[in-house]
PyMOL CGO cylinders between C-alpha atoms (Angstrom):
from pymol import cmd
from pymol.cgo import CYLINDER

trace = [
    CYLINDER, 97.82, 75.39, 95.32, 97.91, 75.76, 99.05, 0.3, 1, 1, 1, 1, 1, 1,
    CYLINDER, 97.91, 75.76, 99.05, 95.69, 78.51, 100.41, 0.3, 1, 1, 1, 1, 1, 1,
    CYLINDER, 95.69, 78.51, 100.41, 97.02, 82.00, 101.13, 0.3, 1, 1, 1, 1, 1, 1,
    CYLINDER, 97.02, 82.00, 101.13, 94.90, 84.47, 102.90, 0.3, 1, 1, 1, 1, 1, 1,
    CYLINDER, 94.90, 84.47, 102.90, 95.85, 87.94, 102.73, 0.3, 1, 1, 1, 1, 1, 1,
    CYLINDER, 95.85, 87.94, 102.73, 94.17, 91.09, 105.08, 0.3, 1, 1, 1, 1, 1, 1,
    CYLINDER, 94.17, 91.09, 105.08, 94.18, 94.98, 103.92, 0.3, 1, 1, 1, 1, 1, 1,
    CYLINDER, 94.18, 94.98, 103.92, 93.81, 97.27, 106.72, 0.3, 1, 1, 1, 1, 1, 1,
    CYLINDER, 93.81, 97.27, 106.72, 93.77, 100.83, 106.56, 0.3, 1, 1, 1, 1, 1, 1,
    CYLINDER, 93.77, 100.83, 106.56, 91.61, 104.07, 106.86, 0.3, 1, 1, 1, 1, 1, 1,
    CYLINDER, 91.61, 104.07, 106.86, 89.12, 105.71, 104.38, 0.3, 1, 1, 1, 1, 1, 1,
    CYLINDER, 89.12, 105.71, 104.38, 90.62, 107.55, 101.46, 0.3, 1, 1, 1, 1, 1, 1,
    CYLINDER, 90.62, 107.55, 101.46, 94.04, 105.25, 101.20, 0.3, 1, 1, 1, 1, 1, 1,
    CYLINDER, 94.04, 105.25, 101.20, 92.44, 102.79, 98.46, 0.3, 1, 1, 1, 1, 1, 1,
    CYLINDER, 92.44, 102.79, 98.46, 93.12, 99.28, 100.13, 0.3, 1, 1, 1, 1, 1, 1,
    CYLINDER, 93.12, 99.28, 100.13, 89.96, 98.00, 99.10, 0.3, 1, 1, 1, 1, 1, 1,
    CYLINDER, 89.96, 98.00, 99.10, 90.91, 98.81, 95.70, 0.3, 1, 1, 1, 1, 1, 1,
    CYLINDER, 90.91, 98.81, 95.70, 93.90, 97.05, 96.12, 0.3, 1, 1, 1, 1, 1, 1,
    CYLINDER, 93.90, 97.05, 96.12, 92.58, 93.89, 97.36, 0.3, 1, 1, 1, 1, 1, 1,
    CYLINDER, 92.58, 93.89, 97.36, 90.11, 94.37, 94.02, 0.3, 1, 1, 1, 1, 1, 1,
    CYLINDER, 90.11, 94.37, 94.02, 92.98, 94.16, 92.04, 0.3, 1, 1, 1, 1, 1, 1,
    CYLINDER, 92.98, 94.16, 92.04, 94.76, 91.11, 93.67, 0.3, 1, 1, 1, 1, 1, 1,
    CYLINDER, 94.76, 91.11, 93.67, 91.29, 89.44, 93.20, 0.3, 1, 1, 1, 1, 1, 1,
    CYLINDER, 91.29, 89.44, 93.20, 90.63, 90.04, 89.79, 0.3, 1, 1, 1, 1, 1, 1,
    CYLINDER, 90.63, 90.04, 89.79, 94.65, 89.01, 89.01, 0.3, 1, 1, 1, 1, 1, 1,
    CYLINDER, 94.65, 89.01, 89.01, 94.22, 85.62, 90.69, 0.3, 1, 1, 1, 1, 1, 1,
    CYLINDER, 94.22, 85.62, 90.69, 90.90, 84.66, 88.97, 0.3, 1, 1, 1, 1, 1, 1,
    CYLINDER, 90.90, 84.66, 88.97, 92.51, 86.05, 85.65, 0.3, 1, 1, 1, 1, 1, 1,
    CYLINDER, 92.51, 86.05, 85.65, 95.05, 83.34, 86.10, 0.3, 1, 1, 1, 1, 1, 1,
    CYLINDER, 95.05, 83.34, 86.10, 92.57, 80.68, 86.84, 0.3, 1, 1, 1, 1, 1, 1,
    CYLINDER, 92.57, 80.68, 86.84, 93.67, 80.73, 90.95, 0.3, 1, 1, 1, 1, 1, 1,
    CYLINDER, 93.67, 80.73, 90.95, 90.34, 80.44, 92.44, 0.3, 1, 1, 1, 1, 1, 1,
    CYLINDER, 90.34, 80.44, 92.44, 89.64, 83.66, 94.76, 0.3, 1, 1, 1, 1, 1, 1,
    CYLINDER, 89.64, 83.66, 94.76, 87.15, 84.92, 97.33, 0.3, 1, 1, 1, 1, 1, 1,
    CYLINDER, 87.15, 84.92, 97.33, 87.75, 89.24, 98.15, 0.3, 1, 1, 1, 1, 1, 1,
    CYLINDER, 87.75, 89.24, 98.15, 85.60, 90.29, 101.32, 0.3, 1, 1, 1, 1, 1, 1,
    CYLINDER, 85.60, 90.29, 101.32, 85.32, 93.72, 102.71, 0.3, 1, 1, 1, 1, 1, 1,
    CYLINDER, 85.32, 93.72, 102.71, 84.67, 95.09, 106.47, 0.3, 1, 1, 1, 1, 1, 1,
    CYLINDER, 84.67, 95.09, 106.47, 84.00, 98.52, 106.24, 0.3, 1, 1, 1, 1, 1, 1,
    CYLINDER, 84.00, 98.52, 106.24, 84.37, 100.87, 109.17, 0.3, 1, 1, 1, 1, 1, 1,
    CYLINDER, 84.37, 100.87, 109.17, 82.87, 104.42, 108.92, 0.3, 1, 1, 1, 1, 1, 1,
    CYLINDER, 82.87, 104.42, 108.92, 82.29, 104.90, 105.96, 0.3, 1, 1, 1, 1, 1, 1,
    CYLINDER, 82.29, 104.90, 105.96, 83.47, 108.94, 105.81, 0.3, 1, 1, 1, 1, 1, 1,
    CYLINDER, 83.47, 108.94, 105.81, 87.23, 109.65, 105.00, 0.3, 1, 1, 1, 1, 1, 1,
    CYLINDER, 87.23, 109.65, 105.00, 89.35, 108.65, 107.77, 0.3, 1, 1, 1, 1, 1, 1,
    CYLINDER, 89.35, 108.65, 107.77, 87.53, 105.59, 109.36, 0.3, 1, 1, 1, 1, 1, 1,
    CYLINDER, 87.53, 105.59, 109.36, 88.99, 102.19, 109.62, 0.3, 1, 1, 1, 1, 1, 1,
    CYLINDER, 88.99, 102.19, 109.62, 88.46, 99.86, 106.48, 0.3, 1, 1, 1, 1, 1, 1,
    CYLINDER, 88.46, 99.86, 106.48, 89.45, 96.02, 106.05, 0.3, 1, 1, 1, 1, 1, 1,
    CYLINDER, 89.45, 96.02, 106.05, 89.24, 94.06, 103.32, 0.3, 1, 1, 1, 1, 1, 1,
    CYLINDER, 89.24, 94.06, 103.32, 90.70, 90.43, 103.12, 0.3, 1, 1, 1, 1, 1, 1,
    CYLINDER, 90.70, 90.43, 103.12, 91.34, 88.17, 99.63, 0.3, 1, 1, 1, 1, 1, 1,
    CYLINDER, 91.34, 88.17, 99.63, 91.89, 84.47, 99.78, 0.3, 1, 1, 1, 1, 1, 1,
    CYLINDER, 91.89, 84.47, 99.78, 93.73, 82.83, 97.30, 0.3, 1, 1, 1, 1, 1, 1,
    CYLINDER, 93.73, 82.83, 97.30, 93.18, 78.83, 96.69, 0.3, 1, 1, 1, 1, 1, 1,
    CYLINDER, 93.18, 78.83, 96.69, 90.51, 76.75, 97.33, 0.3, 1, 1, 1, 1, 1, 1,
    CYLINDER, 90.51, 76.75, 97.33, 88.54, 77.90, 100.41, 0.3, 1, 1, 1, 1, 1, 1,
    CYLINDER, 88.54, 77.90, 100.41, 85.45, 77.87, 102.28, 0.3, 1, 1, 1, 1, 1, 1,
    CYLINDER, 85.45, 77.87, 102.28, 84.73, 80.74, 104.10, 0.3, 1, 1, 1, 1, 1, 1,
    CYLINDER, 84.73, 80.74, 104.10, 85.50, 84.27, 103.06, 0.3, 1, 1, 1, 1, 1, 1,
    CYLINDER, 85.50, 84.27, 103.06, 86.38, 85.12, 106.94, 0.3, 1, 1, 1, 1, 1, 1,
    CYLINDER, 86.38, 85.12, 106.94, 90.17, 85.00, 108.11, 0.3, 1, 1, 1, 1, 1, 1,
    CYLINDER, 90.17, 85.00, 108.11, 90.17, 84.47, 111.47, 0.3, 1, 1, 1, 1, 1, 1,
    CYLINDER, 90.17, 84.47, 111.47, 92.76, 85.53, 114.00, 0.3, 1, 1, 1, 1, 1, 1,
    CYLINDER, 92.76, 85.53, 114.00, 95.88, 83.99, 113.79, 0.3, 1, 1, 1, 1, 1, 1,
    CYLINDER, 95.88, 83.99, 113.79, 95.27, 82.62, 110.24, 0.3, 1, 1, 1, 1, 1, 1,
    CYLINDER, 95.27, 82.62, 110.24, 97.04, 85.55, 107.66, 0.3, 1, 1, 1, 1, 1, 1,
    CYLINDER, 97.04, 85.55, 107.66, 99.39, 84.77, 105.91, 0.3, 1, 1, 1, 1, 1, 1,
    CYLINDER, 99.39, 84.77, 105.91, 100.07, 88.33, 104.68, 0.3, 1, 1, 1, 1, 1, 1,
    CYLINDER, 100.07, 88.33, 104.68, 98.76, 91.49, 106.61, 0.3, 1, 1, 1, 1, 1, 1,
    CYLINDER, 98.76, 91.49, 106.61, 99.06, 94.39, 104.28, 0.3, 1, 1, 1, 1, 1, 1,
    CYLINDER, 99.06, 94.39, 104.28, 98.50, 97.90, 106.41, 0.3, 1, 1, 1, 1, 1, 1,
    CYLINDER, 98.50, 97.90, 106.41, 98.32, 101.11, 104.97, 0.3, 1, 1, 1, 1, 1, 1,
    CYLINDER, 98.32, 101.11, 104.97, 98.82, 102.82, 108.46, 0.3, 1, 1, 1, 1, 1, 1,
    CYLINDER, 98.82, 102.82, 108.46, 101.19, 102.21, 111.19, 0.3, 1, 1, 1, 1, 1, 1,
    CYLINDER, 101.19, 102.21, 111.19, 98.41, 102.11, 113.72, 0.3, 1, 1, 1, 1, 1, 1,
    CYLINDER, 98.41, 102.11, 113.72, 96.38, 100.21, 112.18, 0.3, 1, 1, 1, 1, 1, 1,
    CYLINDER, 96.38, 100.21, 112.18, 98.58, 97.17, 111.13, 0.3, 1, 1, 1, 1, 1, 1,
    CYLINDER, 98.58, 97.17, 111.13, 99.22, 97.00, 114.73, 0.3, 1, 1, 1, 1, 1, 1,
    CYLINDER, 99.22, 97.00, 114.73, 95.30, 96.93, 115.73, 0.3, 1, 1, 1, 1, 1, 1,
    CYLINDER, 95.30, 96.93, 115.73, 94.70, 94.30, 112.90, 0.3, 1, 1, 1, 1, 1, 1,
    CYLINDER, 94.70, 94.30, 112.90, 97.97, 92.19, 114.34, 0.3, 1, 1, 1, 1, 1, 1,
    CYLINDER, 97.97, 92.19, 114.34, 95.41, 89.85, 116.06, 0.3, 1, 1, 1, 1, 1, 1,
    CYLINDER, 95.41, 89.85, 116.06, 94.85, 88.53, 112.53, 0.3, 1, 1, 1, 1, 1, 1,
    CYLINDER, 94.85, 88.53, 112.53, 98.42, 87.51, 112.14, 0.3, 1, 1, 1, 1, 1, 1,
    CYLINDER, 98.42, 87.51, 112.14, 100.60, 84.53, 114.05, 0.3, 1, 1, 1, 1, 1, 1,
    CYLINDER, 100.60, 84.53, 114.05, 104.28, 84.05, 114.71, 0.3, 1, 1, 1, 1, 1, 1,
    CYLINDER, 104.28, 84.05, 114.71, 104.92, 82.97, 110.47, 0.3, 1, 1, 1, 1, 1, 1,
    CYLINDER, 104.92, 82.97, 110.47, 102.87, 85.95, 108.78, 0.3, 1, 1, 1, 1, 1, 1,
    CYLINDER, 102.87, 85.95, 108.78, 104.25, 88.21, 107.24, 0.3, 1, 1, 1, 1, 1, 1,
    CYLINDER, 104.25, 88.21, 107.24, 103.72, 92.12, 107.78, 0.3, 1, 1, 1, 1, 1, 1,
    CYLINDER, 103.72, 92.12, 107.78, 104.05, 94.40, 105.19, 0.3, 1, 1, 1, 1, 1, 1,
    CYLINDER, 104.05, 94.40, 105.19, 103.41, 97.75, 106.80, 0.3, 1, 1, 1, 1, 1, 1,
    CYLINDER, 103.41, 97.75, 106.80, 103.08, 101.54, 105.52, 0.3, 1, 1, 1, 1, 1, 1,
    CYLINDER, 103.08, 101.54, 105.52, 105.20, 103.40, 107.77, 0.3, 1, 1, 1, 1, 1, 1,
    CYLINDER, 105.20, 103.40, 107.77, 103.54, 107.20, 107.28, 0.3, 1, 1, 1, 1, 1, 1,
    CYLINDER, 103.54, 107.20, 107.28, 101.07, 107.68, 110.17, 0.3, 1, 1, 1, 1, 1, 1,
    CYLINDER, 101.07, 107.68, 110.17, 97.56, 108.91, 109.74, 0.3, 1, 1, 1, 1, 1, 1,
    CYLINDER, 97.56, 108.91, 109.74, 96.57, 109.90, 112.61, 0.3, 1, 1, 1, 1, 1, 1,
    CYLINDER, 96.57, 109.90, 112.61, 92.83, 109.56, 113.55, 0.3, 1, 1, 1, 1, 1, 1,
    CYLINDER, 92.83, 109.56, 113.55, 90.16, 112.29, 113.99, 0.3, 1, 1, 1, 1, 1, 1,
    CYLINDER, 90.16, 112.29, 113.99, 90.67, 112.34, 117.81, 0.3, 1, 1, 1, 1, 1, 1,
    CYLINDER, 90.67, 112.34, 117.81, 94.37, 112.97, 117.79, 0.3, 1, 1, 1, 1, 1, 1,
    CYLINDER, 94.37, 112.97, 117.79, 93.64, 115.78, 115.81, 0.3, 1, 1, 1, 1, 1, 1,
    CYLINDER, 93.64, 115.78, 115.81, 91.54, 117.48, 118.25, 0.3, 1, 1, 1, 1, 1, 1,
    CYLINDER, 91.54, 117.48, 118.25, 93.85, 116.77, 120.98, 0.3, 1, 1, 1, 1, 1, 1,
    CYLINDER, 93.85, 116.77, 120.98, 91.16, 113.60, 122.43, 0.3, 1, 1, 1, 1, 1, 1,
    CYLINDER, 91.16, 113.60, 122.43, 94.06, 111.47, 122.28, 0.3, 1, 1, 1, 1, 1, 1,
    CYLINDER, 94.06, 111.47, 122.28, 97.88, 110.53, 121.48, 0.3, 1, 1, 1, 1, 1, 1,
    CYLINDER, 97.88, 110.53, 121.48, 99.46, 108.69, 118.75, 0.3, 1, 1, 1, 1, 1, 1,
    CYLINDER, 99.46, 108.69, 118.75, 102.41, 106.15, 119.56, 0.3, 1, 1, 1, 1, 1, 1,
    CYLINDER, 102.41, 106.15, 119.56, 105.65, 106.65, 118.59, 0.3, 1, 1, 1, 1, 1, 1,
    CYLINDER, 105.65, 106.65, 118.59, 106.59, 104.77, 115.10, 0.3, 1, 1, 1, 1, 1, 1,
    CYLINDER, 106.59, 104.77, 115.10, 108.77, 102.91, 117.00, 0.3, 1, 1, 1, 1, 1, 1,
    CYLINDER, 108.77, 102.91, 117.00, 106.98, 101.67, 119.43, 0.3, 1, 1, 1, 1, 1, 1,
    CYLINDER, 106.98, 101.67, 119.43, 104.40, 100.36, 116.58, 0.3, 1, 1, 1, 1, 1, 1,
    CYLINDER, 104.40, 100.36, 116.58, 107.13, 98.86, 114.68, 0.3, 1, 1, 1, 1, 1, 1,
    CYLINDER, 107.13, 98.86, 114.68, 108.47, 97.26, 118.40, 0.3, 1, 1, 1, 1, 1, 1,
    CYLINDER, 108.47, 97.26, 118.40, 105.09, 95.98, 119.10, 0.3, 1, 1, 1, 1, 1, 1,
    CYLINDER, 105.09, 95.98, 119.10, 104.94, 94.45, 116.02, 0.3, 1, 1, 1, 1, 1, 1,
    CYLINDER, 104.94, 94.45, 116.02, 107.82, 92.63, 115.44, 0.3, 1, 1, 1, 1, 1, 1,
    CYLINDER, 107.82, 92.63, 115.44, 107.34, 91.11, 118.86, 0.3, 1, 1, 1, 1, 1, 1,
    CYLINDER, 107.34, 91.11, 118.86, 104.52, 89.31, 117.91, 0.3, 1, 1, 1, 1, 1, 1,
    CYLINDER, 104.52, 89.31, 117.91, 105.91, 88.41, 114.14, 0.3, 1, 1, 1, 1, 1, 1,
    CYLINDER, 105.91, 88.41, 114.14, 109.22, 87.22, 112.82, 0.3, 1, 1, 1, 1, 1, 1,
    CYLINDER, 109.22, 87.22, 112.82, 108.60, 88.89, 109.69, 0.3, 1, 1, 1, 1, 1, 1,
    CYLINDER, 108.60, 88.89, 109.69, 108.19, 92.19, 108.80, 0.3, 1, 1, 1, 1, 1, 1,
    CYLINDER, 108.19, 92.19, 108.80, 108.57, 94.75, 105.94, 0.3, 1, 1, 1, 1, 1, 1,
    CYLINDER, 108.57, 94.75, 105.94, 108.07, 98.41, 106.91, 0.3, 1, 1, 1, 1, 1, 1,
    CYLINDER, 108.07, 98.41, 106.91, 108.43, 101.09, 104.23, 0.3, 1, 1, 1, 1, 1, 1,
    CYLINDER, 108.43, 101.09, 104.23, 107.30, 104.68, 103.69, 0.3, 1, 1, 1, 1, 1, 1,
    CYLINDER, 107.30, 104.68, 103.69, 104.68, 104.34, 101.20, 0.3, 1, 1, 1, 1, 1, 1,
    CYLINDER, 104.68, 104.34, 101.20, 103.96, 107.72, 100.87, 0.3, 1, 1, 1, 1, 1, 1,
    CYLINDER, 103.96, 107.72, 100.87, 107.04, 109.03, 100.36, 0.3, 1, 1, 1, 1, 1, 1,
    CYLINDER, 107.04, 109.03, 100.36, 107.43, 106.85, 97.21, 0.3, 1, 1, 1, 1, 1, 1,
    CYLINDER, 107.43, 106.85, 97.21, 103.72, 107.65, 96.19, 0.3, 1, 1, 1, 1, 1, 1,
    CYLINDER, 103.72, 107.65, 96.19, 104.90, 110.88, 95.94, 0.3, 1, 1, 1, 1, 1, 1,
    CYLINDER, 104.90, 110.88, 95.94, 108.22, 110.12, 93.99, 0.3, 1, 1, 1, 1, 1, 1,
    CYLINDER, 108.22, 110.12, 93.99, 106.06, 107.95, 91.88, 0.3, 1, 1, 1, 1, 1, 1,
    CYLINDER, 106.06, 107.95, 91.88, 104.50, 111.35, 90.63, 0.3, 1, 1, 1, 1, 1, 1,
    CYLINDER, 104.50, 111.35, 90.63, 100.72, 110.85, 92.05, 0.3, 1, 1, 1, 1, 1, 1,
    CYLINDER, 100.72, 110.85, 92.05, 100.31, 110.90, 96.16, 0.3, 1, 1, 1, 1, 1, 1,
    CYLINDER, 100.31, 110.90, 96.16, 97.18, 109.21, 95.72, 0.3, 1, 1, 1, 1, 1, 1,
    CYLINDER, 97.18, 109.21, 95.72, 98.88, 105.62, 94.71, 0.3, 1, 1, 1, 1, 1, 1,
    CYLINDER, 98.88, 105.62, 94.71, 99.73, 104.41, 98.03, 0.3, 1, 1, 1, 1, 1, 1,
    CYLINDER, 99.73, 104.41, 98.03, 97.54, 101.46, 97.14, 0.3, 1, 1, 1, 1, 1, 1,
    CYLINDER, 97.54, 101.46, 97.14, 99.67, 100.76, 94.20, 0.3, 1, 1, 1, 1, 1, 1,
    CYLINDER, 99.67, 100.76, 94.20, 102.86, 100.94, 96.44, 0.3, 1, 1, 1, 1, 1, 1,
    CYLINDER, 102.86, 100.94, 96.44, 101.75, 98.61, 98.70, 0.3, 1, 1, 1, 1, 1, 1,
    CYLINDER, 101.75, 98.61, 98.70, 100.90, 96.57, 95.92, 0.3, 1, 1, 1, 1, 1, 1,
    CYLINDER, 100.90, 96.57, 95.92, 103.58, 96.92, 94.87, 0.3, 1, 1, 1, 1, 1, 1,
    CYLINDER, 103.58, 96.92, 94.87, 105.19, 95.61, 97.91, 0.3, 1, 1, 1, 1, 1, 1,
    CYLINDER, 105.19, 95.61, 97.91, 102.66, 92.53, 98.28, 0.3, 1, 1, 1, 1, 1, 1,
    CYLINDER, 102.66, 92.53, 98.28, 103.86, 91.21, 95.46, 0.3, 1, 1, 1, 1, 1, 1,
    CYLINDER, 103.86, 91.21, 95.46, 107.94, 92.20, 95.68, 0.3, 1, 1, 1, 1, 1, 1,
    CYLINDER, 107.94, 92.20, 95.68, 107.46, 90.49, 98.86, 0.3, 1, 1, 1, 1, 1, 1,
    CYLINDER, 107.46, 90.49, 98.86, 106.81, 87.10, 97.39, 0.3, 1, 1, 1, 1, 1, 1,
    CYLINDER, 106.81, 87.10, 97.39, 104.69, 85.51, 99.68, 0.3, 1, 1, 1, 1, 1, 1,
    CYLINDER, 104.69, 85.51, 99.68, 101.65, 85.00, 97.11, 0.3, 1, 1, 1, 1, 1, 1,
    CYLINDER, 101.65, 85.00, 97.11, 101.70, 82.69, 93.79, 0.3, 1, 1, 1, 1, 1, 1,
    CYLINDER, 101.70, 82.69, 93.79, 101.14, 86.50, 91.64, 0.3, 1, 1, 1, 1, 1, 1,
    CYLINDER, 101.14, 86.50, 91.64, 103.30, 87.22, 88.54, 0.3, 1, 1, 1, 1, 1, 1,
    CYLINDER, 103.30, 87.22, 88.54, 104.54, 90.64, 88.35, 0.3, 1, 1, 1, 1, 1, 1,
    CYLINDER, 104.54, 90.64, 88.35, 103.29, 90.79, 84.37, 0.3, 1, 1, 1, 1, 1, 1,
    CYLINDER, 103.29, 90.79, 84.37, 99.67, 89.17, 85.74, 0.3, 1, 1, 1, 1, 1, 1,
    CYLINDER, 99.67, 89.17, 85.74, 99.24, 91.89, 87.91, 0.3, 1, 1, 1, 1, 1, 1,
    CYLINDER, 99.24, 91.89, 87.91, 100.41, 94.86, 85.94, 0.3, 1, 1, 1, 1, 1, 1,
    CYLINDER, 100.41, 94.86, 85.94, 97.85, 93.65, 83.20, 0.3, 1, 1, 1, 1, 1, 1,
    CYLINDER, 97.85, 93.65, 83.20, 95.01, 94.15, 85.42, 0.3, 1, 1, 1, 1, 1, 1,
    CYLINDER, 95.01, 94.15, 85.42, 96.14, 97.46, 86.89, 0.3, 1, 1, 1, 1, 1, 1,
    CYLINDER, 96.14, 97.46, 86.89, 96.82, 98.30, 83.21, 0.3, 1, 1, 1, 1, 1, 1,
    CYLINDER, 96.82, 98.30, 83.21, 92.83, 97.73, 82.16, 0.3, 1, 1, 1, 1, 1, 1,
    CYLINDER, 92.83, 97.73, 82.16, 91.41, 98.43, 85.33, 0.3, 1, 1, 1, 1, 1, 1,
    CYLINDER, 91.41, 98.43, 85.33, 93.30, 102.50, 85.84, 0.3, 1, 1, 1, 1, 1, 1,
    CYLINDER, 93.30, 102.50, 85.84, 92.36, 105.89, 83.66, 0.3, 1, 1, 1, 1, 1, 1,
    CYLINDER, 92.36, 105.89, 83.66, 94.94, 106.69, 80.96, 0.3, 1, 1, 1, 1, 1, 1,
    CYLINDER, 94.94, 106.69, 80.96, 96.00, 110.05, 83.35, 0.3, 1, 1, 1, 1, 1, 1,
    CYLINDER, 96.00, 110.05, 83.35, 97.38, 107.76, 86.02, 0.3, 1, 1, 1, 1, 1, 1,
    CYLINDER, 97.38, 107.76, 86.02, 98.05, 104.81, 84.63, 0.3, 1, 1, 1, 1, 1, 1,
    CYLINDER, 98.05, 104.81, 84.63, 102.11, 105.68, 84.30, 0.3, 1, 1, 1, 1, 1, 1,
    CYLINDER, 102.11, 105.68, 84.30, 102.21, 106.77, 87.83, 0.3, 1, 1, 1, 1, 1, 1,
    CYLINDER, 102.21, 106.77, 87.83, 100.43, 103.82, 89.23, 0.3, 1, 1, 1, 1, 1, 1,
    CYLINDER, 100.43, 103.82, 89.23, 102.75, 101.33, 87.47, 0.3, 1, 1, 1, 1, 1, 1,
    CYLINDER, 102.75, 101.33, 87.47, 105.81, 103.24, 88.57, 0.3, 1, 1, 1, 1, 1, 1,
    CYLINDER, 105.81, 103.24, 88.57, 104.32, 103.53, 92.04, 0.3, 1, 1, 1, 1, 1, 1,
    CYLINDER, 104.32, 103.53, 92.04, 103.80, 99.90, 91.78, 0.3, 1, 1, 1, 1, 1, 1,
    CYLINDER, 103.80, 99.90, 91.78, 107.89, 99.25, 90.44, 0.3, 1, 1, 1, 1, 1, 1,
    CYLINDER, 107.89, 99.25, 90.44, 108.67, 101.25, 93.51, 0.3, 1, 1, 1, 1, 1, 1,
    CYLINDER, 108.67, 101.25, 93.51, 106.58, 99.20, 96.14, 0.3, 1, 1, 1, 1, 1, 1,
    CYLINDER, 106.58, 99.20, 96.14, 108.16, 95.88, 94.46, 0.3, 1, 1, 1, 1, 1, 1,
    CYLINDER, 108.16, 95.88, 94.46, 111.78, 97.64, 94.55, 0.3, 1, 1, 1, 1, 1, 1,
    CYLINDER, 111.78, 97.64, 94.55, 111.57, 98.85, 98.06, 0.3, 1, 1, 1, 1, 1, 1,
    CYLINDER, 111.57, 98.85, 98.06, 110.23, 95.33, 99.22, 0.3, 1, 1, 1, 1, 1, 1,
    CYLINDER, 110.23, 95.33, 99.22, 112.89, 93.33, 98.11, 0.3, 1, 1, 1, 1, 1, 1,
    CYLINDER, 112.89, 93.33, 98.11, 115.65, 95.86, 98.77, 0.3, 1, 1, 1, 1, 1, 1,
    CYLINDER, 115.65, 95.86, 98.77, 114.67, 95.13, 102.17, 0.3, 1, 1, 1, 1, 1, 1,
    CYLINDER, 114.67, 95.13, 102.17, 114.92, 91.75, 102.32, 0.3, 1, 1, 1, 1, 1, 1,
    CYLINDER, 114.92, 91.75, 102.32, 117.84, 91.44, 101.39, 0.3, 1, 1, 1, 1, 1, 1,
    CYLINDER, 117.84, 91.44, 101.39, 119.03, 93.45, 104.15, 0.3, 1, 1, 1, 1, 1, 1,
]
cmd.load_cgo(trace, "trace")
């Protein structure tokens, strides 16, 4: 198959590494050979974290800049830091609920305006797929399952060689019995939302 590399970006507490987990363990469950790598930022709540999973037969567990194929970010700002990765064909999948970071908070700095991110963004790629993550977290009964939104998304997105019954397997034996109904239907929503907007 021909190689797809995919980067997570987001911030401590949001679950992207777990994410990327997932996708991993999916693609080697269906024999597609798979390398996950993690960059960790701080590692307290709230610090930048990047993880990265390439799907086919590759080298080196590095994507470097220009080569996504798929940048997944689980914060506005952050997909537009980690936009170095992409090139003019990737496609962006980005949360659109801001977290802002620690200095914002204490007045050290300012956050941009969504959409100046979003303009930023889609200057420097054709494609891109913004949706409110949390908001369907939350209609998806858990707040906590962004990851499984943007999942969700990834997948609804149909950039990667990943069955929707693959992945719901592995989510299935890899979540607690509490939050497995919210993560799948966090996950349905993610899909839903993606391909609503593409057809728009």
């Amino acid at each position: 198959m021909e190689t797809r590399r995919c980067v997570f970006v987001g911030v401590g507490g949001q679950g992207n590494l777990l994410a990327s987990r997932l996708l991993g363990e999916t693609a080697l469950f269906i024999n597609i050979p798979s390398v996950v790598s993690e960059i960790h930022g701080m590692a307290q709540r709230g610090g930048i974290v990047e993880s990265a999973v390439l799907l086919g037969n590759v080298t080196s567990p590095i994507v470097s800049d220009g080569e996504a194929d798929v940048l997944i970010g689980f914060e506005p700002l952050e997909t537009l830091r980690a936009l170095k990765k992409c090139n003019k064909k990737s496609v962006v999948i980005t949360n659109t609920h801001p977290f802002p970071p620690f200095t914002v908070s204490i007045g050290q700095g300012t956050y941009p305006s969504l959409d100046k991110i979003l303009d930023l963004i889609r200057s420097k790629v054709d494609n891109v797929i913004a949706l409110n993550g949390n908001e369907l977290a939350e209609k998806a009964g858990n707040p906590l399952s962004l990851n499984m939104v943007m999942l969700g998304a990834l997948i609804g997105s149909d950039t990667i060689p990943i069955r929707v019954d693959s992945i719901k397997e592995v989510i299935s034996n890899s979540t607690k019995k509490a939050y497995l109904d919210s993560n799948l239907k966090a996950f349905d929503l993610g899909m839903g939302e993606t391909r609503k907007l593409k057809k728009v």
